[in-house]
C-alpha positions as CSV (number, residue, x, y, z in Angstrom):
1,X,7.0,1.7,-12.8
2,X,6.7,-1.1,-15.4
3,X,3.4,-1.0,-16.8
4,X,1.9,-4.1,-16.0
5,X,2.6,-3.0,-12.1
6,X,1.3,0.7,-12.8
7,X,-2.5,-1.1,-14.2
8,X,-2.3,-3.5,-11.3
9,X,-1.5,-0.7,-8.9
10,X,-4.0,1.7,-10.4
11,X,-7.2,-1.0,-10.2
12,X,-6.4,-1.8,-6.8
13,X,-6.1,1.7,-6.2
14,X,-9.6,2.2,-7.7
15,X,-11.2,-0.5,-6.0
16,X,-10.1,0.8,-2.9
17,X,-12.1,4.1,-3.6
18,X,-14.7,3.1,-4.0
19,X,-14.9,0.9,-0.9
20,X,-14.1,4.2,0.6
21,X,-17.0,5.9,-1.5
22,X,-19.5,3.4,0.2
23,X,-17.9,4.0,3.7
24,X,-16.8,-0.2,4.1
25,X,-13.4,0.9,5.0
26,X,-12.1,-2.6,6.0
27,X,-12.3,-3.5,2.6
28,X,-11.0,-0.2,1.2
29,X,-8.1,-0.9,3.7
30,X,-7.6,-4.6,2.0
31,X,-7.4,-3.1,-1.0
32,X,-5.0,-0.5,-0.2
33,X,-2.8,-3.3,1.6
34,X,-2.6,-4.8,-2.5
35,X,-2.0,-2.0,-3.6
36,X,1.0,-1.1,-1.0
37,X,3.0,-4.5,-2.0
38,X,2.4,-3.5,-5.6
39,X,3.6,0.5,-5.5
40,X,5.9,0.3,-2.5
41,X,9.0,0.4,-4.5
42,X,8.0,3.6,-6.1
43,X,8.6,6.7,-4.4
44,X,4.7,8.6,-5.3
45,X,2.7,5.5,-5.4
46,X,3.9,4.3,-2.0
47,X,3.3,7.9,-0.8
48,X,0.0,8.0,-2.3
49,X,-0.9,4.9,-0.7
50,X,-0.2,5.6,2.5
51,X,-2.1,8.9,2.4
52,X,-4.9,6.6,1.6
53,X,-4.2,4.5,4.8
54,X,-4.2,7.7,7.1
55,X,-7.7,8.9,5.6
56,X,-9.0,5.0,6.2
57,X,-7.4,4.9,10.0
58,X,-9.0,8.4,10.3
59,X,-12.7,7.5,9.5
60,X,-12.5,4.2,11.5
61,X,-11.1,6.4,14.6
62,X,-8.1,4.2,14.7
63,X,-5.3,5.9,17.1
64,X,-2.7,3.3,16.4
65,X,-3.4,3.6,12.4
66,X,-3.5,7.4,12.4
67,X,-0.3,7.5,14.0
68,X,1.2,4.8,11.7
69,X,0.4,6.1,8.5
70,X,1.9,9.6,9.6
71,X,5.2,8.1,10.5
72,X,5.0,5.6,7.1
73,X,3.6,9.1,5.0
74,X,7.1,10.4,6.9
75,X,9.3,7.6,5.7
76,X,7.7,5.7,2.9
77,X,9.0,7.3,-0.1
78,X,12.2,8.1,0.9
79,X,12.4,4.1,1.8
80,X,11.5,3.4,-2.1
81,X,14.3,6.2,-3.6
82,X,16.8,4.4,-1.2
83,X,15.7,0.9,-3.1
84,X,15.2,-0.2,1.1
85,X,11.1,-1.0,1.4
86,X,10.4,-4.2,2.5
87,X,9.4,-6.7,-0.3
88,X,5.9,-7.8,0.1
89,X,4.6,-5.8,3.3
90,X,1.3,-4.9,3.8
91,X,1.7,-1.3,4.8
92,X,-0.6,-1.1,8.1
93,X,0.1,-0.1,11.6
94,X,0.0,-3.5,12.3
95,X,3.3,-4.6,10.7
96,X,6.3,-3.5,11.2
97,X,7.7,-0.6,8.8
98,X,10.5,-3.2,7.5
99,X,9.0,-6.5,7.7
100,X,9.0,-8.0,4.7
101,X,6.7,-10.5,4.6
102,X,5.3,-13.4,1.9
103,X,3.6,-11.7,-1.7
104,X,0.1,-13.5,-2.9
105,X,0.1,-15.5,-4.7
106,X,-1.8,-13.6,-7.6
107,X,0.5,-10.2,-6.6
108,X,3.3,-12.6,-7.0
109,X,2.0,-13.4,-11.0
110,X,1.9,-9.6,-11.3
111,X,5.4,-9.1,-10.5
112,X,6.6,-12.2,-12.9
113,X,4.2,-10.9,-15.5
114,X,6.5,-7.8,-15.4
115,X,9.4,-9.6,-15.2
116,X,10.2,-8.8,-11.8
């Protein structure tokens, strides 16, 4: 992971916690949806991420999340060693596992920063 992506990943990642930390899990989850387009084409950091997901669909009771995030912790990093995740999604229940969908803006930067 190029380093600039690997800081970018880690202070979303950090942020996210401690959303969790403080129990305002919709914003943990925003976080962690940053942090998915950022790491999703690395095997551990996409894996990571979605364990993250299932604890935040787990404290908010969601059915539909829980069962998500098992079938993405399943699937997600196999879908980054195969080079196939979907550039730019989100990572929640409530896209498709290969939708690829439109990067922010300031994600976007991150990736031309590291000359991706």
């Amino acid at each position: 992971m190029h380093p600039i992506l690997k800081d970018a990943f880690h202070a979303e990642m950090l942020t996210a916690k401690k959303y969790y930390e403080r129990g305002e899990y919709r914003d943990c989850f925003h976080h962690l949806e940053r942090a998915h387009v950022l790491g999703q084409r690395h095997a551990w950091p996409h894996t990571v991420n979605h364990w993250w997901m299932l604890k935040v669909g787990m404290r908010l009771g969601s059915g539909r999340e829980i069962f998500g995030q098992f079938l993405r912790l399943v699937g997600g990093g196999i879908t980054s060693l195969l080079g196939r995740a979907p550039i730019g999604n989100t990572g929640g229940a409530n896209v498709g596992i290969m939708t690829p969908m439109p990067i922010p803006e300031d994600l976007a930067a991150i990736f031309r920063q590291a000359g991706m």
